[in-house]
C-alpha positions as CSV (number, residue, x, y, z in Angstrom):
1,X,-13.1,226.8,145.3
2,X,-11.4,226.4,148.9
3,X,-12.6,224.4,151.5
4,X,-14.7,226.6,153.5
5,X,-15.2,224.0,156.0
6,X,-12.2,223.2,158.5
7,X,-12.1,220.9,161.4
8,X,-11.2,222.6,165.1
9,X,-10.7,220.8,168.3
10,X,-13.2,219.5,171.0
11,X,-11.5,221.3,173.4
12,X,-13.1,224.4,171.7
13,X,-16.5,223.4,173.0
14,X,-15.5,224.5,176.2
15,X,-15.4,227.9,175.8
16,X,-18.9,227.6,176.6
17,X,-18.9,226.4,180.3
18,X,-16.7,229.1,181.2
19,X,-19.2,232.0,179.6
20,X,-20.3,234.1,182.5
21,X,-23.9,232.7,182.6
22,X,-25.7,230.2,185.2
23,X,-24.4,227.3,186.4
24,X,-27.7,225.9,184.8
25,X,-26.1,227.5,181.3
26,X,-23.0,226.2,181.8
27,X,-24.4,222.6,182.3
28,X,-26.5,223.0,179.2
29,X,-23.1,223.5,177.3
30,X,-21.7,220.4,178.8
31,X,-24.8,218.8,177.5
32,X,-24.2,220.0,173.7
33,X,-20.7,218.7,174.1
34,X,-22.2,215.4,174.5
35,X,-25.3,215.8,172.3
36,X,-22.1,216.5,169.8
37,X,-20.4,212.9,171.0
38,X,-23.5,211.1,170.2
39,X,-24.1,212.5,166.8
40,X,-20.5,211.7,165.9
41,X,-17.0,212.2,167.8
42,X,-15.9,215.7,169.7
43,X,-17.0,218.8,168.8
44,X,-15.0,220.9,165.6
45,X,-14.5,224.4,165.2
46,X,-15.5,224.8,161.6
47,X,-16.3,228.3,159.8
48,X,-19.0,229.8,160.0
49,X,-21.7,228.9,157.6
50,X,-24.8,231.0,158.3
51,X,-28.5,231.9,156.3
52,X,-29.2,235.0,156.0
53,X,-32.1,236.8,154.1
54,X,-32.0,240.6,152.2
55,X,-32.1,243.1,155.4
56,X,-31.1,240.6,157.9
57,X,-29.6,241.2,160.7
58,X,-26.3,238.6,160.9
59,X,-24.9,237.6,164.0
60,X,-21.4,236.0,163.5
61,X,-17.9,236.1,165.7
62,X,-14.9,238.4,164.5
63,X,-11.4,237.4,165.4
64,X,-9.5,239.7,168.3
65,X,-6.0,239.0,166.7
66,X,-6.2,238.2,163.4
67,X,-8.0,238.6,160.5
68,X,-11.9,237.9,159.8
69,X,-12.8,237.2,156.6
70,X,-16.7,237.7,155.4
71,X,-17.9,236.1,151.8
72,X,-21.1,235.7,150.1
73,X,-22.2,232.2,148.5
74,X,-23.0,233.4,145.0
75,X,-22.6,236.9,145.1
76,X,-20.0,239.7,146.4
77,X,-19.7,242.7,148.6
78,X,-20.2,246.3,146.4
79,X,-19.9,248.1,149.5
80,X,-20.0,248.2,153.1
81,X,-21.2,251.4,155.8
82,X,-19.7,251.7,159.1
83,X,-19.6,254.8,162.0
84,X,-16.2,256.0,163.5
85,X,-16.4,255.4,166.8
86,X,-14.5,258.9,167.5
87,X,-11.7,256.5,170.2
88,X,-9.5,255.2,168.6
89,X,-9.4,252.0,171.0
90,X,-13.2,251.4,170.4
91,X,-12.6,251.5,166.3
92,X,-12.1,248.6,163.8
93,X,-11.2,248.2,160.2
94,X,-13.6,247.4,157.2
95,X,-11.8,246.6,154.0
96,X,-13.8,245.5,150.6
97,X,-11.6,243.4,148.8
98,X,-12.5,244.4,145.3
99,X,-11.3,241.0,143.0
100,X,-13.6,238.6,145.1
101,X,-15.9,241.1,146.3
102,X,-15.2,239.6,150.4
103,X,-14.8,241.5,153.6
104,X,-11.7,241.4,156.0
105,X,-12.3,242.7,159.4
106,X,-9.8,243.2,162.3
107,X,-9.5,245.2,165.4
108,X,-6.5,246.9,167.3
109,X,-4.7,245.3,170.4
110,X,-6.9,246.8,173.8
111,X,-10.1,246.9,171.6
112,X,-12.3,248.0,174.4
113,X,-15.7,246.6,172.9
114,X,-17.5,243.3,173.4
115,X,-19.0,243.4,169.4
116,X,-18.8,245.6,166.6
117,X,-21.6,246.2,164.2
118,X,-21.5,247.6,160.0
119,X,-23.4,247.3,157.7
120,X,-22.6,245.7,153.6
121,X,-24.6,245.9,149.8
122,X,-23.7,242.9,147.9
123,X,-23.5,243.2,144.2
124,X,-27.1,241.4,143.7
125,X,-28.7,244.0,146.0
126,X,-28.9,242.3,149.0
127,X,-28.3,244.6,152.6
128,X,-26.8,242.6,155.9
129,X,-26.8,243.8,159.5
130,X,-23.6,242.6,160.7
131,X,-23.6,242.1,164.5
132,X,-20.1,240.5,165.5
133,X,-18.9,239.2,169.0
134,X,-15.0,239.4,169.4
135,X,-14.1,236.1,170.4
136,X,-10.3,234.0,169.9
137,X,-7.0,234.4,168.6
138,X,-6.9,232.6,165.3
139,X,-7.6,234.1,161.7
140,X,-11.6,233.4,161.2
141,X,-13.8,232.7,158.2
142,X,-17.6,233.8,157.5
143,X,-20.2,232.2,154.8
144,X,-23.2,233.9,153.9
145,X,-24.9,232.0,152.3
146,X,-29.0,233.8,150.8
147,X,-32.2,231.3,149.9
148,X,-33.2,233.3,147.5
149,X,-30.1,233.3,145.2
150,X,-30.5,229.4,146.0
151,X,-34.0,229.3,145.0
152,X,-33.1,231.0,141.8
153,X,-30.4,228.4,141.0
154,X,-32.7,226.1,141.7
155,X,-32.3,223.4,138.8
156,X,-29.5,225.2,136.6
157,X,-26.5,223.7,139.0
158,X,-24.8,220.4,138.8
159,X,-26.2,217.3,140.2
160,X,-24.9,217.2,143.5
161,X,-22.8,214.1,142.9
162,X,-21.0,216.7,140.2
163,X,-19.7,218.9,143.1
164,X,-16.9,218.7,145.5
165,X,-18.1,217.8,149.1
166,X,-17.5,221.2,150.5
167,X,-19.9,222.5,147.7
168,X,-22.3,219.7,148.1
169,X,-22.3,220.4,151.4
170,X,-23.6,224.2,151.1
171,X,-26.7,223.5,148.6
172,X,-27.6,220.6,151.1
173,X,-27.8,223.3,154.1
174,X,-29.7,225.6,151.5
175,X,-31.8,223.2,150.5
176,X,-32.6,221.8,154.3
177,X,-32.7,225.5,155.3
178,X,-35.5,226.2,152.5
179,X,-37.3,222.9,153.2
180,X,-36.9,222.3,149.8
181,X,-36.8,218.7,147.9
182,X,-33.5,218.3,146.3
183,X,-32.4,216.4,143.7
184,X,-30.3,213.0,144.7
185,X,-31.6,212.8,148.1
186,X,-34.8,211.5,149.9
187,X,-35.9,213.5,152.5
188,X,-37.4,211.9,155.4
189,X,-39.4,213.6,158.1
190,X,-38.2,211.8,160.9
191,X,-39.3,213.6,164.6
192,X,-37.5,211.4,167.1
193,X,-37.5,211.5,170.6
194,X,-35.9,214.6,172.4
195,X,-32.9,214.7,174.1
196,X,-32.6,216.7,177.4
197,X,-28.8,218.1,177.6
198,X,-29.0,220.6,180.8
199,X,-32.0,222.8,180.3
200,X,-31.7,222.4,176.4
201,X,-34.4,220.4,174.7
202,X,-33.3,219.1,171.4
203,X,-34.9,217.0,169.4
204,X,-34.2,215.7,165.1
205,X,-37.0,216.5,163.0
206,X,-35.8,215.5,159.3
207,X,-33.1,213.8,157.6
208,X,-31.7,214.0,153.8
209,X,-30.0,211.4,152.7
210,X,-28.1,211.1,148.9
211,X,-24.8,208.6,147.9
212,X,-22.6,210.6,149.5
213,X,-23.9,213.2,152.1
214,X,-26.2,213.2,155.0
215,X,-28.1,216.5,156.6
216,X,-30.1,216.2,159.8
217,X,-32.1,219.3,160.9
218,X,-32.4,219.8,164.7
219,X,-34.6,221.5,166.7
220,X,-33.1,223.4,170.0
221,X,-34.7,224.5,172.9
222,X,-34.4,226.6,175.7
223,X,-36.2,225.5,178.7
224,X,-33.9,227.3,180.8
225,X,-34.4,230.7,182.9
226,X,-31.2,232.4,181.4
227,X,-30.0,232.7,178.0
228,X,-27.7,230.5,176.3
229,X,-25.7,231.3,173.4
230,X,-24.8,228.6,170.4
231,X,-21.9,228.5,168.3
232,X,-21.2,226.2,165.7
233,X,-18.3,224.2,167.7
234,X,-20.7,222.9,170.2
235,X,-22.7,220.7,168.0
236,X,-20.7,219.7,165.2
237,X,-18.9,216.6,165.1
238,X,-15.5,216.5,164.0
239,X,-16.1,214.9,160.8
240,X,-19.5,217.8,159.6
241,X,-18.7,219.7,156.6
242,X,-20.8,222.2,157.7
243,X,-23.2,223.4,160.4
244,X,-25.4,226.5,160.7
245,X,-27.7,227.7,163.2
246,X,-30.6,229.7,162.3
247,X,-30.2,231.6,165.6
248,X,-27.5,231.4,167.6
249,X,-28.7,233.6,170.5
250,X,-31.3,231.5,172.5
251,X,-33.9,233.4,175.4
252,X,-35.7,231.6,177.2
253,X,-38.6,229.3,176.3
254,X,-37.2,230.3,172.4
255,X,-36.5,227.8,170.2
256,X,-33.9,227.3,167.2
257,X,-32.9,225.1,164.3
258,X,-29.6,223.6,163.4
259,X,-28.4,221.7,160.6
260,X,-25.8,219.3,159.9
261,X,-24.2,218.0,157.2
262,X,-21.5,215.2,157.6
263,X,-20.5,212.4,155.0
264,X,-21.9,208.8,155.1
265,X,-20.1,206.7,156.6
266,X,-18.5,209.3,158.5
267,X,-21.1,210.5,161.2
């Protein structure tokens, strides 16, 4: 299996300060950056690793130059449903790659839309929303990854000291994302005290710890008046294998959970 899991700049982080919110917002993203510095280094733009249950709605970020690639954890895509947008200019390109069952998306120089939205069957049965945000110029990678085809592997796979980190890394996200207790790591619900970054309120409520990895589970939120939007890059330190957040998009007075997975000795 490839690395699903790849390592991005700090400087990526900043994106977020110049997002045409608040200056309240934008403080709040300076805040993450460091909330990422004391968890580990500088912030990483990884792939995107995100939960998502049957009939979900999926909010990910599509590339605007290059290709976006879209695969399930554990199943494939049988088909995907989209609209014509009738302009040309306001249209983008769905293709189901049928050996690995994956997605590739990718839209026309001038794309005049902010998002586009389809919807895709996977081969177990499962129906996604996809909602996507057209953001950067680099080639971009998607993980879906379902609890429920987790919780039915639940004791047939290899002990997690058996898998490669990447690997390790995604049943420790579904695990943490399940609350489940997995095997070869003690879970400890550990509710420290919250950090105030800007007008975000975050806070660690559990740990798993096994020989090799770490996850932490954090709890986000937004005491702001204005919405803030996560992504991935603005609290992962440069040495996570993965990160996910439950819901990026974050009103006011809502609240969200993130989890991190990074390997000991490394965080």
């Amino acid at each position: 299996m490839i690395s699903i899991f790849a390592i991005g700049s700090a400087a990526t982080g900043a994106t977020f300060m110049t997002r045409i919110y608040c200056v309240g917002s934008r403080a709040a993203g300076v805040g993450l950056l460091a909330l990422a510095f004391l968890l580990a280094t500088q912030p990483a733009l990884a792939d995107q690793t995100i939960m998502a249950s049957d009939s979900s709605q999926v909010d990910c970020t599509a590339s605007a130059k290059d290709l976006t690639r879209i695969s399930l954890v554990d199943d494939a895509f049988a088909s995907v449903s989209k609209i014509s947008a009738g302009n040309p200019r306001e249209d983008f390109s769905v293709v189901n790659e049928p050996v690995r069952g994956d997605i590739y998306l990718s839209v026309q120089d001038g794309f005049g839309r902010t998002g586009l939205s389809f919807f895709a069957t996977s081969k177990r049965g499962y129906v996604y929303k996809f909602v996507c945000r057209i953001d950067g110029e680099q080639a971009s990678q998607v993980f879906i990854s379902n609890p429920a085809i987790a919780n039915e592997r639940t004791g047939e796979g290899p002990h997690p000291e058996q898998l490669a980190p990447q690997d390790a890394a995604v049943q420790l996200i579904q695990g943490m994302y399940g609350n489940a207790i997995l095997d070869g790591y003690e879970m400890r619900q550990r509710t420290l005290s919250p950090v105030y970054v800007g007008r975000l309120k975050v806070q660690m409520i559990a740990e798993y710890r096994g020989v090799e990895l770490t996850g932490k589970v954090l709890r986000i939120e937004n005491k702001g008046d204005d919405p803030i939007e996560l992504t991935d890059a603005m609290i992962a330190p440069s040495t996570a294998l993965a990160v996910s957040i439950a819901e990026s998009k974050l009103s006011s007075g809502k609240v969200t959970t993130a989890y991190l997975v990074a390997e000991n000795g490394r965080q």
